[in-house]
N, C-alpha and C positions, 0 to 999 in steps of 0.2 A: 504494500500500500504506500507507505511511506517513502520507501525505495527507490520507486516505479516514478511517484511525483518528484523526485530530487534527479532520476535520471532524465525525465520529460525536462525537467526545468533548465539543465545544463545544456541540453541540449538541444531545446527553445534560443535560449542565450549564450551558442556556440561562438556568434559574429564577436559578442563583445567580451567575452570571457578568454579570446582569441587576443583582444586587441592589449587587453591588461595583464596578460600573460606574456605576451610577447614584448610589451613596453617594460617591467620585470625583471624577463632575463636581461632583455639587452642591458639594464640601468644597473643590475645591483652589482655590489663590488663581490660579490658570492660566486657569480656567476658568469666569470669571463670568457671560458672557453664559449659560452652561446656568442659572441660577437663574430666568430672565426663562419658561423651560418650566415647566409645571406637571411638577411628579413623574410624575402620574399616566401623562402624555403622554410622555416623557421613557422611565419605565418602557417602556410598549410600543414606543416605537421600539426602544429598546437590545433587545428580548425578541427581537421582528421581525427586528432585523441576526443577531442569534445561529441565531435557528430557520433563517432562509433563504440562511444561507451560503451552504452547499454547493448549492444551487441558483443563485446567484450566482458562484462559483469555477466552475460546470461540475457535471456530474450527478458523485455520487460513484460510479456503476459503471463511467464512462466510461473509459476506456486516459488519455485525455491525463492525468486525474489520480492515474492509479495511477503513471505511469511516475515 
């Protein structure tokens, strides 16, 4: 139930969860090897992990993630 709305929701909000994620790596002093990706690439990965979550956690209609 809960699960299901948290994976809908991320990935309702893939575009911008994308954009503050990748503004993140590039800034923080944590994370320098991200600067050595181009943005562009970088973008589509981050976009990719967001959109195919919930195919990665398990299908969201499935019981194991509703329970």
């Amino acid at each position: 139930m809960l699960s299901v709305q948290i994976i809908k929701l991320i990935e309702a909000h893939a575009e911008s969860l994308t954009r503050e994620v990748v503004a993140d790596l590039l800034t923080n002093e944590h994370t320098p090897s991200y600067l050595r990706i181009p943005k562009e690439e970088l973008e589509q990965r981050v976009f990719a992990f967001f959109q195919n979550l919930g195919n990665w956690i398990g299908d969201p209609k499935d019981d194991a993630i509703r329970a």
